[in-house]
PDB file of N, H, CA, C and O in Angstrom:
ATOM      1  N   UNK A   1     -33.456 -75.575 -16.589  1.00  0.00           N
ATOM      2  CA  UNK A   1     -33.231 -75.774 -15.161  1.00  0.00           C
ATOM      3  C   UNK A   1     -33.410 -74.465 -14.393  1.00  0.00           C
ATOM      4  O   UNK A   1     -34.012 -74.555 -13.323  1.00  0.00           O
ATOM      5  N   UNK A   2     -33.043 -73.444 -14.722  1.00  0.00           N
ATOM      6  H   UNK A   2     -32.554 -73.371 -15.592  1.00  0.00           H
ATOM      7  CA  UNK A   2     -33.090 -72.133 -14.350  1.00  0.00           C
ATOM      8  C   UNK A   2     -34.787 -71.762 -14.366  1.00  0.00           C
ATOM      9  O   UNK A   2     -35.310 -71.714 -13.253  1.00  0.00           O
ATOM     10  N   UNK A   3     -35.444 -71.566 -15.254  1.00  0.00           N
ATOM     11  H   UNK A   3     -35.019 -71.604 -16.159  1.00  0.00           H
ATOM     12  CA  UNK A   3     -36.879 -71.785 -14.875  1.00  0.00           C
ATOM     13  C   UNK A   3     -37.660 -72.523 -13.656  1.00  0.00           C
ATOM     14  O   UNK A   3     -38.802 -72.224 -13.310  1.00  0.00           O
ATOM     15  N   UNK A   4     -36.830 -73.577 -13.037  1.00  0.00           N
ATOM     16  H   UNK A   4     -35.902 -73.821 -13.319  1.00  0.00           H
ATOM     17  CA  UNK A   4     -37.727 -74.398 -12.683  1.00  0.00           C
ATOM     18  C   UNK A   4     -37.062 -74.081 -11.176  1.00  0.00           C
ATOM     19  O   UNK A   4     -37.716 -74.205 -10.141  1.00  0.00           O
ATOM     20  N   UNK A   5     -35.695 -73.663 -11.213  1.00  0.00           N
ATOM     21  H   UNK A   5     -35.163 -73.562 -12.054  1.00  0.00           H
ATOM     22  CA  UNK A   5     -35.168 -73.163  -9.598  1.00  0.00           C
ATOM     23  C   UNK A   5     -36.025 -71.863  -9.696  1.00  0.00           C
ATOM     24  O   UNK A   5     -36.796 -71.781  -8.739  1.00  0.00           O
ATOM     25  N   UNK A   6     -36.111 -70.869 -10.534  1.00  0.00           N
ATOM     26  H   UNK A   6     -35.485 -70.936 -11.311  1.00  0.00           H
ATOM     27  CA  UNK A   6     -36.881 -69.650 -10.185  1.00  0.00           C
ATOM     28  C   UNK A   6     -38.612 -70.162  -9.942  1.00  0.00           C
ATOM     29  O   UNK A   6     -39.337 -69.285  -9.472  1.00  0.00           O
ATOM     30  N   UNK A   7     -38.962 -70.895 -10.104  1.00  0.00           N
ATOM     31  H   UNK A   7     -38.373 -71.608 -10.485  1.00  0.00           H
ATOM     32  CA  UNK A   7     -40.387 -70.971 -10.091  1.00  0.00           C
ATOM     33  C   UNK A   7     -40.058 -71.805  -8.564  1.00  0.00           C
ATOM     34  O   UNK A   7     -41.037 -71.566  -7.857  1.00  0.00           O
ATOM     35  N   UNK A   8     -39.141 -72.618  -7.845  1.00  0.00           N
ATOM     36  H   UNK A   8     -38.346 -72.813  -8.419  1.00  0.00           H
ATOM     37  CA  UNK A   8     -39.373 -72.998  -6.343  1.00  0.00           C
ATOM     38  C   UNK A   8     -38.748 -72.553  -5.633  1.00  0.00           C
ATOM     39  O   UNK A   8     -38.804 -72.827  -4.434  1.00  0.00           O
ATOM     40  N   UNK A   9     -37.855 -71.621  -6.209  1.00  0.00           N
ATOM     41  H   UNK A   9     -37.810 -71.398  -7.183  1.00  0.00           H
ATOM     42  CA  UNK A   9     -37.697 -70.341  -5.259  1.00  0.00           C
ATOM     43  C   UNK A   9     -38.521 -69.113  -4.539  1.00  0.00           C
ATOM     44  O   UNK A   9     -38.434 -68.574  -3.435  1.00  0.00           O
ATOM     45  N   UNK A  10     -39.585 -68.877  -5.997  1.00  0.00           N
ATOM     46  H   UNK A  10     -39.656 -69.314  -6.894  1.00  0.00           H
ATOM     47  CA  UNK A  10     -40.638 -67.770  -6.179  1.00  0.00           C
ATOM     48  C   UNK A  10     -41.631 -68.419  -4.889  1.00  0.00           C
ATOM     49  O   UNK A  10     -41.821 -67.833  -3.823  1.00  0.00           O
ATOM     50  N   UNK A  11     -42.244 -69.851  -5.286  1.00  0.00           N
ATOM     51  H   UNK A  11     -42.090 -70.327  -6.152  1.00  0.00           H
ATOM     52  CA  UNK A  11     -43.127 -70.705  -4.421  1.00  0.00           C
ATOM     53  C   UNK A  11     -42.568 -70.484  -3.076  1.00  0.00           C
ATOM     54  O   UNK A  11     -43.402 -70.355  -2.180  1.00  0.00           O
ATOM     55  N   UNK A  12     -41.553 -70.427  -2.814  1.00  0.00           N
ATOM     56  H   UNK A  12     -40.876 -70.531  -3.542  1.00  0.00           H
ATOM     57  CA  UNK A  12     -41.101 -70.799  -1.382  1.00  0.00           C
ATOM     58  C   UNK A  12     -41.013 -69.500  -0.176  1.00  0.00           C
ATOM     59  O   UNK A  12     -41.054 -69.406   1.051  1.00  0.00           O
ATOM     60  N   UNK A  13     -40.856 -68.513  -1.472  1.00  0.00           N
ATOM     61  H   UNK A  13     -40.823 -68.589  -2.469  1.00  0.00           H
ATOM     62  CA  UNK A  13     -40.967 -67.030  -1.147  1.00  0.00           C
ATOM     63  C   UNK A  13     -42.324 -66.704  -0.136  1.00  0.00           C
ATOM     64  O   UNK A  13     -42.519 -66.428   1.048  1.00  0.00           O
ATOM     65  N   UNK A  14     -43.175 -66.930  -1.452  1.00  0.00           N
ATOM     66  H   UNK A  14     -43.017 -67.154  -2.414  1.00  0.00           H
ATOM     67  CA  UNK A  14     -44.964 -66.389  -1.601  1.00  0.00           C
ATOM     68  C   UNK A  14     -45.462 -67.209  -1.097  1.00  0.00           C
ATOM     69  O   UNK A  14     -46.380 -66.559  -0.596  1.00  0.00           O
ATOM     70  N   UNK A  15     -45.708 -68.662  -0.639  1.00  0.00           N
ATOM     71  H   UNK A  15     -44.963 -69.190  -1.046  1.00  0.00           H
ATOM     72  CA  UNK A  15     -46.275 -69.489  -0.164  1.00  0.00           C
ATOM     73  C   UNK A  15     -45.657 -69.969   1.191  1.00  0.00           C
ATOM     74  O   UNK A  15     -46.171 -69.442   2.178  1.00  0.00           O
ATOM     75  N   UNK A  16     -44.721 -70.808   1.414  1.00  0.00           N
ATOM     76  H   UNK A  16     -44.303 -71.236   0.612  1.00  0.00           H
ATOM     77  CA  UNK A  16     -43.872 -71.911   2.068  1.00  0.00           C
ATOM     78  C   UNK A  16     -43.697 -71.082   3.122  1.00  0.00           C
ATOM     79  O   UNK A  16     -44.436 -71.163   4.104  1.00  0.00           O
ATOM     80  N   UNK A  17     -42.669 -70.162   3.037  1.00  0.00           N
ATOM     81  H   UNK A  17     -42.070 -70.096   2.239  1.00  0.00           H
ATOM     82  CA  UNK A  17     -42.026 -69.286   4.233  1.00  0.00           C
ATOM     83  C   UNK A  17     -43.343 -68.656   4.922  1.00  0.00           C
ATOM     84  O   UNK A  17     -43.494 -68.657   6.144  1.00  0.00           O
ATOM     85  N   UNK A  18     -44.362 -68.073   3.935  1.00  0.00           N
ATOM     86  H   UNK A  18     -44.239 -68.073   2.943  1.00  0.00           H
ATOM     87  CA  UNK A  18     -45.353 -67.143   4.795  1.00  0.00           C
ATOM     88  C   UNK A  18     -46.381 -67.874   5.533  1.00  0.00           C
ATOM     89  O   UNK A  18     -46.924 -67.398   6.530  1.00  0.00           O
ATOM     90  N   UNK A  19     -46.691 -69.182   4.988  1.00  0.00           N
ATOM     91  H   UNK A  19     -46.251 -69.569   4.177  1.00  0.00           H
ATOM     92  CA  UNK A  19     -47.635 -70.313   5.763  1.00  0.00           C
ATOM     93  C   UNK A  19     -46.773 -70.544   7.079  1.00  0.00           C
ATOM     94  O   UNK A  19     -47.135 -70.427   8.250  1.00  0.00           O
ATOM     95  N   UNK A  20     -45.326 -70.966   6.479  1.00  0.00           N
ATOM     96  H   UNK A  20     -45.032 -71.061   5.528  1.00  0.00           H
ATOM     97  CA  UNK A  20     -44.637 -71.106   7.709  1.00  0.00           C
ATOM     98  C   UNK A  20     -44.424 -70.575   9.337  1.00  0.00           C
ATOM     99  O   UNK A  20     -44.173 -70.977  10.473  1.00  0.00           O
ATOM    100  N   UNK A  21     -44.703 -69.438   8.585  1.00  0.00           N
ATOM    101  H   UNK A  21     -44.906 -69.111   7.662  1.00  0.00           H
ATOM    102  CA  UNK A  21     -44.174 -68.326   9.950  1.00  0.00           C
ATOM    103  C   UNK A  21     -45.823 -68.136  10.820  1.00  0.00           C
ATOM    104  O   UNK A  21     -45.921 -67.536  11.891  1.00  0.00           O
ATOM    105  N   UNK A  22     -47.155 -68.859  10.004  1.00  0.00           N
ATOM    106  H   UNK A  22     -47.076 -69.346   9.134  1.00  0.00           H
ATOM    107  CA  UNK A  22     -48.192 -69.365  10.713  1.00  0.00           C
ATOM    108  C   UNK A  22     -47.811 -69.683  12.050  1.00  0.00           C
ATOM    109  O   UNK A  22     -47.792 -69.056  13.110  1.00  0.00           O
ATOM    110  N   UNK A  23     -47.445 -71.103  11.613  1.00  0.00           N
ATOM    111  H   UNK A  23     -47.460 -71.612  10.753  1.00  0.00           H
ATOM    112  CA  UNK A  23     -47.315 -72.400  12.722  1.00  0.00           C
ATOM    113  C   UNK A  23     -46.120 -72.024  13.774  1.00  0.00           C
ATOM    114  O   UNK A  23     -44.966 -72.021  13.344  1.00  0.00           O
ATOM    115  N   UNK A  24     -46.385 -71.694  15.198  1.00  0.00           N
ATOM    116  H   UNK A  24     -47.322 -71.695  15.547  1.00  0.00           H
ATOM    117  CA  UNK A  24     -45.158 -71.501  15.983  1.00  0.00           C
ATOM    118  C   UNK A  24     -44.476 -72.930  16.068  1.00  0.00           C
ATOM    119  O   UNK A  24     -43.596 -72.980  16.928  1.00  0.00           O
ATOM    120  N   UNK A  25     -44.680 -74.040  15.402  1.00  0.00           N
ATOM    121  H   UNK A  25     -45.395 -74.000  14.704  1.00  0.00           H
ATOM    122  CA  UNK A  25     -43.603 -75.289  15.694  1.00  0.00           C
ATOM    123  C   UNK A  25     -43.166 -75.077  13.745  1.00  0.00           C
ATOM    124  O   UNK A  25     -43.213 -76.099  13.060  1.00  0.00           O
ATOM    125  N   UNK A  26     -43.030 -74.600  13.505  1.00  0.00           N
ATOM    126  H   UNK A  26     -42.992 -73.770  14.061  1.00  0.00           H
ATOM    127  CA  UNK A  26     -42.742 -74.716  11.995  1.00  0.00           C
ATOM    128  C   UNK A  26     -41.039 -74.706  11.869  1.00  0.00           C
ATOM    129  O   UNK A  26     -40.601 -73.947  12.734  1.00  0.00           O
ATOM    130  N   UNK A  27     -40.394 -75.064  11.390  1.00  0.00           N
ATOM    131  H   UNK A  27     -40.749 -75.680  10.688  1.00  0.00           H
ATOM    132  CA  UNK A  27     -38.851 -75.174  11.033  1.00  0.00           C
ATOM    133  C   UNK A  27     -38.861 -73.756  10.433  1.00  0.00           C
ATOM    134  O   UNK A  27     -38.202 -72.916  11.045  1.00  0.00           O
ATOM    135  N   UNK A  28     -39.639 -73.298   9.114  1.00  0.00           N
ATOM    136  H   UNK A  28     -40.175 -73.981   8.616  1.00  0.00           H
ATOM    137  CA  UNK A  28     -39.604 -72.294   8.554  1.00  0.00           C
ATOM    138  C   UNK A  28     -38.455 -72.157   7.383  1.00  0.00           C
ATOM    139  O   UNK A  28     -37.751 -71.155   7.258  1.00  0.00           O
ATOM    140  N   UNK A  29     -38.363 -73.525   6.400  1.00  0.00           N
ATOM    141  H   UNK A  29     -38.935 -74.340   6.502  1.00  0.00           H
ATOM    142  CA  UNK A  29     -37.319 -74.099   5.884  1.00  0.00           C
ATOM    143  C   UNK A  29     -37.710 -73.218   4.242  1.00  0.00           C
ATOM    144  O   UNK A  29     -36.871 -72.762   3.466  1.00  0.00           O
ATOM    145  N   UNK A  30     -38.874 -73.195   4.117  1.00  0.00           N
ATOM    146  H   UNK A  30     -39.556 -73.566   4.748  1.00  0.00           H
ATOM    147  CA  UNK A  30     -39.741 -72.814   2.686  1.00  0.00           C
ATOM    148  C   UNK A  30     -39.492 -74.358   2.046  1.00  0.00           C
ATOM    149  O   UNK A  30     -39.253 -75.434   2.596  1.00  0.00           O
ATOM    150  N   UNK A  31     -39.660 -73.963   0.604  1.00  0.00           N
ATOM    151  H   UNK A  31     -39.854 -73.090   0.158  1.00  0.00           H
ATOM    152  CA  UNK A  31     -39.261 -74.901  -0.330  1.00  0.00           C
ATOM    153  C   UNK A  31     -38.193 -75.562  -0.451  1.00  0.00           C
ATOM    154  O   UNK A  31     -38.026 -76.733  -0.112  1.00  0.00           O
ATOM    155  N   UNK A  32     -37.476 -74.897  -0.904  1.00  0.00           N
ATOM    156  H   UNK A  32     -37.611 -73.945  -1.180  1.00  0.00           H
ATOM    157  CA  UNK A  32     -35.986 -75.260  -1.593  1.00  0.00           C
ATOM    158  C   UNK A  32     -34.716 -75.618  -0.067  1.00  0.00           C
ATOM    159  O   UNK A  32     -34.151 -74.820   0.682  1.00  0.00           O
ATOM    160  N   UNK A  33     -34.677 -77.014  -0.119  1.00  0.00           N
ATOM    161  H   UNK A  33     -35.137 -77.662  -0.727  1.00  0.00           H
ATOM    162  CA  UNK A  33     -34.109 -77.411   0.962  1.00  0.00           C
ATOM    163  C   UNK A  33     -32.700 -77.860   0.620  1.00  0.00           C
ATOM    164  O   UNK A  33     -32.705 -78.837  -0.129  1.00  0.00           O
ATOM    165  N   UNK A  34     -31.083 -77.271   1.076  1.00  0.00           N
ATOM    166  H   UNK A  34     -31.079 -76.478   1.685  1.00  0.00           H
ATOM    167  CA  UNK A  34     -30.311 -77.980   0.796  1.00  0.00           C
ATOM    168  C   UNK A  34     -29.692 -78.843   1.304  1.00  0.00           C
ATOM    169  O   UNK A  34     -29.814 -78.755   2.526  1.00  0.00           O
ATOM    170  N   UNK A  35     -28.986 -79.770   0.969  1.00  0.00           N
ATOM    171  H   UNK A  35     -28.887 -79.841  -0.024  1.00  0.00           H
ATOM    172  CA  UNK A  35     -28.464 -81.492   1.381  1.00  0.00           C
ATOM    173  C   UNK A  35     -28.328 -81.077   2.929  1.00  0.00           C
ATOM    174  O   UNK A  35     -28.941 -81.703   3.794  1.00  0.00           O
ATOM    175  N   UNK A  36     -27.508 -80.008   3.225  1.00  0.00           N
ATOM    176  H   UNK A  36     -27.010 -79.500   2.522  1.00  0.00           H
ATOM    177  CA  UNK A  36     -26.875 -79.921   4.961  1.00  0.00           C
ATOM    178  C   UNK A  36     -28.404 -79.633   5.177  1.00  0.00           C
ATOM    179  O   UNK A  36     -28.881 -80.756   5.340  1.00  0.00           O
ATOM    180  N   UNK A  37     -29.032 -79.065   5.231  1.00  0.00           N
ATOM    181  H   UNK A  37     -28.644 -78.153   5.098  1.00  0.00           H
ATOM    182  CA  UNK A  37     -30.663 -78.985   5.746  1.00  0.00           C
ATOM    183  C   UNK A  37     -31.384 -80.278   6.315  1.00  0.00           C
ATOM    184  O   UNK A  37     -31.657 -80.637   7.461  1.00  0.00           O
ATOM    185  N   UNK A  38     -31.583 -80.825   5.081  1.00  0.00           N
ATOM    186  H   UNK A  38     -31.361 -80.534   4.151  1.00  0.00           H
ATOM    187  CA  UNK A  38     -31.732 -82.163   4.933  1.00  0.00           C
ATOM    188  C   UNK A  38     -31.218 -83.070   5.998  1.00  0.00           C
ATOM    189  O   UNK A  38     -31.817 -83.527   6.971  1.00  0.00           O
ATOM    190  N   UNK A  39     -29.831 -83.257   5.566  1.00  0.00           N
ATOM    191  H   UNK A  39     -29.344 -82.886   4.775  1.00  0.00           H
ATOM    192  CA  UNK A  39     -29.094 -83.883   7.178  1.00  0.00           C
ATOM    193  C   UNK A  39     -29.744 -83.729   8.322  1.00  0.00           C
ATOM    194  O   UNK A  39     -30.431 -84.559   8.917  1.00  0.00           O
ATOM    195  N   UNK A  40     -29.429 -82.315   8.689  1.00  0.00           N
ATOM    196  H   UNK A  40     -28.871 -81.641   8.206  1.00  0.00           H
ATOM    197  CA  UNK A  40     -29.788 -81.720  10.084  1.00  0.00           C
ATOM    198  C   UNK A  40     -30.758 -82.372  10.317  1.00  0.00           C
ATOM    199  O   UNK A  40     -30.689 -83.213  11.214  1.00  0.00           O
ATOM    200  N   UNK A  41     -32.122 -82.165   9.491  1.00  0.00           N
ATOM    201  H   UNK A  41     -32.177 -81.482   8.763  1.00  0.00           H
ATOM    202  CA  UNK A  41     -33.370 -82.676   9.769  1.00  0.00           C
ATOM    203  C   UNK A  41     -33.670 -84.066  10.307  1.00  0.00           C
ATOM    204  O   UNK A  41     -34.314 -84.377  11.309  1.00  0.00           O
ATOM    205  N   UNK A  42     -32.883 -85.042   9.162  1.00  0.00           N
ATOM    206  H   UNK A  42     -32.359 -84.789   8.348  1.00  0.00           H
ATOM    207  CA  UNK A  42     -32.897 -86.165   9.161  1.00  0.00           C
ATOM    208  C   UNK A  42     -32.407 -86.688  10.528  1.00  0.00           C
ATOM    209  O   UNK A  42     -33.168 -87.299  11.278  1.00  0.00           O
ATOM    210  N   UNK A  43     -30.635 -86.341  10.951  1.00  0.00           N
ATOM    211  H   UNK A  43     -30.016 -85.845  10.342  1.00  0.00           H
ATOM    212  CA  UNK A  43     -30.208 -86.694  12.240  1.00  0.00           C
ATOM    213  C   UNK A  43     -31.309 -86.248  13.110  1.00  0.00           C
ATOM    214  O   UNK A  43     -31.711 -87.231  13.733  1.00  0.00           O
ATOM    215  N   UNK A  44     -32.115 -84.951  13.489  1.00  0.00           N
ATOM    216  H   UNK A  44     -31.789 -84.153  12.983  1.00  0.00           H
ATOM    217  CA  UNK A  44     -32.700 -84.784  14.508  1.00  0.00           C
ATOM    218  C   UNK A  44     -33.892 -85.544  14.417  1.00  0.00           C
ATOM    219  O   UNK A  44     -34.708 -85.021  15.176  1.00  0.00           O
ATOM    220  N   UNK A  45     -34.433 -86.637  13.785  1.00  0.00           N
ATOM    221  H   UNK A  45     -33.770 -87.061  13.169  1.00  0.00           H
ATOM    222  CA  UNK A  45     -35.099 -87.406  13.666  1.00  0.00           C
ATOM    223  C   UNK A  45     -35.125 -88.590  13.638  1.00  0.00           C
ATOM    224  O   UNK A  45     -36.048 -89.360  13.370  1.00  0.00           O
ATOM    225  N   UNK A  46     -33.444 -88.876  14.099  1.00  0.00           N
ATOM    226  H   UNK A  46     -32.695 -88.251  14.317  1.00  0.00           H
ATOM    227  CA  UNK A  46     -32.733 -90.032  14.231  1.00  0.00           C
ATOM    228  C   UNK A  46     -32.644 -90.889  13.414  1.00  0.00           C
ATOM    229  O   UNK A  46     -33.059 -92.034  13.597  1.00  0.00           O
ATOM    230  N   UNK A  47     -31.942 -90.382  12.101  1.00  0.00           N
ATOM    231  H   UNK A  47     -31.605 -89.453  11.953  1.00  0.00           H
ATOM    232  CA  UNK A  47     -31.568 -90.619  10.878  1.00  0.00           C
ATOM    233  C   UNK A  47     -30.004 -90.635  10.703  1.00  0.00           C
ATOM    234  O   UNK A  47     -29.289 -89.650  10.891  1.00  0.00           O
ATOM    235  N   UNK A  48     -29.529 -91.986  10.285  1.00  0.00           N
ATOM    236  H   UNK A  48     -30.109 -92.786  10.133  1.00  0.00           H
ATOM    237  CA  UNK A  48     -28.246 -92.081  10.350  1.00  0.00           C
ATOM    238  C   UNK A  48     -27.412 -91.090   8.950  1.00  0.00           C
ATOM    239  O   UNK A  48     -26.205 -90.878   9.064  1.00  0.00           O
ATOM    240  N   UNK A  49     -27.922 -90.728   8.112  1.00  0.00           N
ATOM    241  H   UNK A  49     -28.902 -90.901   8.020  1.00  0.00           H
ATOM    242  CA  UNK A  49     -27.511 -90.082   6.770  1.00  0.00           C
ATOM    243  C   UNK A  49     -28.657 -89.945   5.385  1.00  0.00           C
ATOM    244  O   UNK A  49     -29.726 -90.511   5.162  1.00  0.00           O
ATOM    245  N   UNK A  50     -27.837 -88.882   4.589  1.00  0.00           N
ATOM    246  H   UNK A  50     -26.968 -88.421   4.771  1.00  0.00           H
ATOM    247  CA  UNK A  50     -28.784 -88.693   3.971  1.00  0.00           C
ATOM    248  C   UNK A  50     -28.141 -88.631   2.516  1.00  0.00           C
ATOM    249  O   UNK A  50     -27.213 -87.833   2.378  1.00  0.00           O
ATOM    250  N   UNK A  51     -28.549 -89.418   1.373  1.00  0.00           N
ATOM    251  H   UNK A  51     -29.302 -90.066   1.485  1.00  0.00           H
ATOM    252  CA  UNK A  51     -27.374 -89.296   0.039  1.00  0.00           C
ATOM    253  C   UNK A  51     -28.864 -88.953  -0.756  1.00  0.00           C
ATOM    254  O   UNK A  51     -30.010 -89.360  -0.565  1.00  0.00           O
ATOM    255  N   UNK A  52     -28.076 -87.708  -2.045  1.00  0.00           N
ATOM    256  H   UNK A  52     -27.145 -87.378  -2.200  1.00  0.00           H
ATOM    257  CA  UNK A  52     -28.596 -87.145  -2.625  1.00  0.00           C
ATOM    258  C   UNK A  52     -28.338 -87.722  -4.107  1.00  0.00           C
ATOM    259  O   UNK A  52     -27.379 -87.512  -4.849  1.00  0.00           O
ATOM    260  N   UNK A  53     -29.544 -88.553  -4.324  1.00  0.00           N
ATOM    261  H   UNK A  53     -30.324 -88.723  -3.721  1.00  0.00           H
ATOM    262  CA  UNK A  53     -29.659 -89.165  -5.469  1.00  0.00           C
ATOM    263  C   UNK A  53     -28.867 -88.545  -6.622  1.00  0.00           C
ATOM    264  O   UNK A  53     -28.746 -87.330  -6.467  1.00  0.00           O
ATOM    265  N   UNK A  54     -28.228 -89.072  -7.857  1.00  0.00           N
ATOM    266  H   UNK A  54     -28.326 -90.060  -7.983  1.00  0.00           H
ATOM    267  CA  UNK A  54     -28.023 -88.550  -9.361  1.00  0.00           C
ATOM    268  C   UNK A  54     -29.089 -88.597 -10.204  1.00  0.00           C
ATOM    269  O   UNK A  54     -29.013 -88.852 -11.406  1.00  0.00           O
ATOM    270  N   UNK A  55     -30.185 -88.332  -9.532  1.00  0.00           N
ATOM    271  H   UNK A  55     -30.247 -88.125  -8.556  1.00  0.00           H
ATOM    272  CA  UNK A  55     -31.586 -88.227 -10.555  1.00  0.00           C
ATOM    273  C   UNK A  55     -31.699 -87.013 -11.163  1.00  0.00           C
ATOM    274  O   UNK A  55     -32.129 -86.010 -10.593  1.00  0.00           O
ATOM    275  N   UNK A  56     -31.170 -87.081 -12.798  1.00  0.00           N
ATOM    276  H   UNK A  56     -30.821 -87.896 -13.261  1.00  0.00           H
ATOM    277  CA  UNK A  56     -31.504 -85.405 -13.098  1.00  0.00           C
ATOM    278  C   UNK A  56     -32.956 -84.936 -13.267  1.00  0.00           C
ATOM    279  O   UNK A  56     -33.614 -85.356 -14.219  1.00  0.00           O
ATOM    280  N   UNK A  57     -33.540 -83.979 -12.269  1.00  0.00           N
ATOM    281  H   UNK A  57     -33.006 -83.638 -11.496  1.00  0.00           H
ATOM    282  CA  UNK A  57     -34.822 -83.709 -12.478  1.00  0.00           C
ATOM    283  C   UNK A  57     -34.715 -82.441 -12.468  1.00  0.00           C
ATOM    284  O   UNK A  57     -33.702 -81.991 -11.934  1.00  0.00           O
ATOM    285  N   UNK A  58     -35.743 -81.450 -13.064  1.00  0.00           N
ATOM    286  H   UNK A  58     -36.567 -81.815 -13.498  1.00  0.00           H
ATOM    287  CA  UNK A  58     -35.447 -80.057 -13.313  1.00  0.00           C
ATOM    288  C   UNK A  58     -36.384 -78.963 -11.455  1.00  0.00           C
ATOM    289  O   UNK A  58     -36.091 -77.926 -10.861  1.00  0.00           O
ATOM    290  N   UNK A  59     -37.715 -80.261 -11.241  1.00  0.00           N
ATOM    291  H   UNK A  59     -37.952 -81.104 -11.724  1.00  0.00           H
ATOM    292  CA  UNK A  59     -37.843 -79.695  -9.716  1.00  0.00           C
ATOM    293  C   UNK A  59     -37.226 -80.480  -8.912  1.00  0.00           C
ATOM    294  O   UNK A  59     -36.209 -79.975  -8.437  1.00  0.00           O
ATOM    295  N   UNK A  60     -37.441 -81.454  -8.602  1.00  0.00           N
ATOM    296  H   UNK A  60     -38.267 -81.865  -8.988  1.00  0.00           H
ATOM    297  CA  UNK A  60     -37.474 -81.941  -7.458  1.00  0.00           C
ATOM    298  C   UNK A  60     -35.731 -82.591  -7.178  1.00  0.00           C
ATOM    299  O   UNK A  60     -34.907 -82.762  -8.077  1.00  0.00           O
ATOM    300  N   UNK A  61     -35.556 -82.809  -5.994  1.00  0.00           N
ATOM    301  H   UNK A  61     -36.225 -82.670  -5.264  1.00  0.00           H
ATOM    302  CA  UNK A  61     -33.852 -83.536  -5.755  1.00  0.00           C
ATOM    303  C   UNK A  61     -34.300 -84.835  -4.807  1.00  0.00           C
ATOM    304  O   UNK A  61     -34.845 -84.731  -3.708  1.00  0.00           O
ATOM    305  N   UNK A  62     -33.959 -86.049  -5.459  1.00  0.00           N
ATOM    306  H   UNK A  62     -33.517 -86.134  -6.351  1.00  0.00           H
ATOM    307  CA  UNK A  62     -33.964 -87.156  -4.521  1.00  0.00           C
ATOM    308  C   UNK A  62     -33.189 -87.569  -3.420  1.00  0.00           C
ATOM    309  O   UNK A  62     -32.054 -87.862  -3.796  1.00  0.00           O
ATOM    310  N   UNK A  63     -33.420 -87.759  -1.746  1.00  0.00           N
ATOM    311  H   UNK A  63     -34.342 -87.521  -1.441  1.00  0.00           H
ATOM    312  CA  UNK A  63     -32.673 -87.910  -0.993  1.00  0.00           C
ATOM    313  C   UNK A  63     -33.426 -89.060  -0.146  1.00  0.00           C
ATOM    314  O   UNK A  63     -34.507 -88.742   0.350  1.00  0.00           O
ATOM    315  N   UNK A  64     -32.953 -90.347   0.058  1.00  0.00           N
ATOM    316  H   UNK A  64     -32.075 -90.605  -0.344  1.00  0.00           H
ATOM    317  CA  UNK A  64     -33.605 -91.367   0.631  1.00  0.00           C
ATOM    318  C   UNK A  64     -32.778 -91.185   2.001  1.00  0.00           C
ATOM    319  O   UNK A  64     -31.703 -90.585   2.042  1.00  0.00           O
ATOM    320  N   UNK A  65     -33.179 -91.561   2.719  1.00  0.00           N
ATOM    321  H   UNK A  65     -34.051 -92.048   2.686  1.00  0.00           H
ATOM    322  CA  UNK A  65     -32.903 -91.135   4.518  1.00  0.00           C
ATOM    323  C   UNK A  65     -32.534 -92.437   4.336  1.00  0.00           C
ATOM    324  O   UNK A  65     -33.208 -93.205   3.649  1.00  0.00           O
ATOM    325  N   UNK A  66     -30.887 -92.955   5.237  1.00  0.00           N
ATOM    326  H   UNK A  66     -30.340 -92.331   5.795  1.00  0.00           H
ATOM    327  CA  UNK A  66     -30.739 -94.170   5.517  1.00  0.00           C
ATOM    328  C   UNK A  66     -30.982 -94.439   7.491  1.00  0.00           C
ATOM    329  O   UNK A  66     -30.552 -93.422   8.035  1.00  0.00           O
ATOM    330  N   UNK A  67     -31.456 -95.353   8.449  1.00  0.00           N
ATOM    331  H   UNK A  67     -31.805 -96.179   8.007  1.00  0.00           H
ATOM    332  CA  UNK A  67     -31.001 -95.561   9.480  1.00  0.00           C
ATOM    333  C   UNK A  67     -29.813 -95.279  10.396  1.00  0.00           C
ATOM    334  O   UNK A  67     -29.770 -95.776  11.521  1.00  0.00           O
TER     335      UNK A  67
END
């Protein structure tokens, strides 16, 4: 698991953040997004909540947006 947070941490570093800071409408979030992030995003998109799956995966975290 530790491999796989350092490798979308590293990505989010070197890639995500620096593409980001491109685009003047960009959030500028990088990769690695956490649940309150998520929320935020979701409500300002008029998203009633956001639950963070028990899917053990070593990248990715599941979060289905409810209404």
């Amino acid at each position: 698991m530790k491999l796989a947070a350092d490798f979308d941490y590293g990505w989010s570093v070197l890639h995500c953040l620096a593409v980001g800071l491109l685009d003047e409408d960009s959030a500028r979030t990088g990769t690695v997004l956490r649940p309150g992030t998520v929320l935020a995003y979701a409500a300002e998109a008029g998203f009633g909540g956001v639950e963070v799956l028990p899917i053990a995966h070593d990248f990715w975290r599941f979060c289905p947006l409810t209404p």
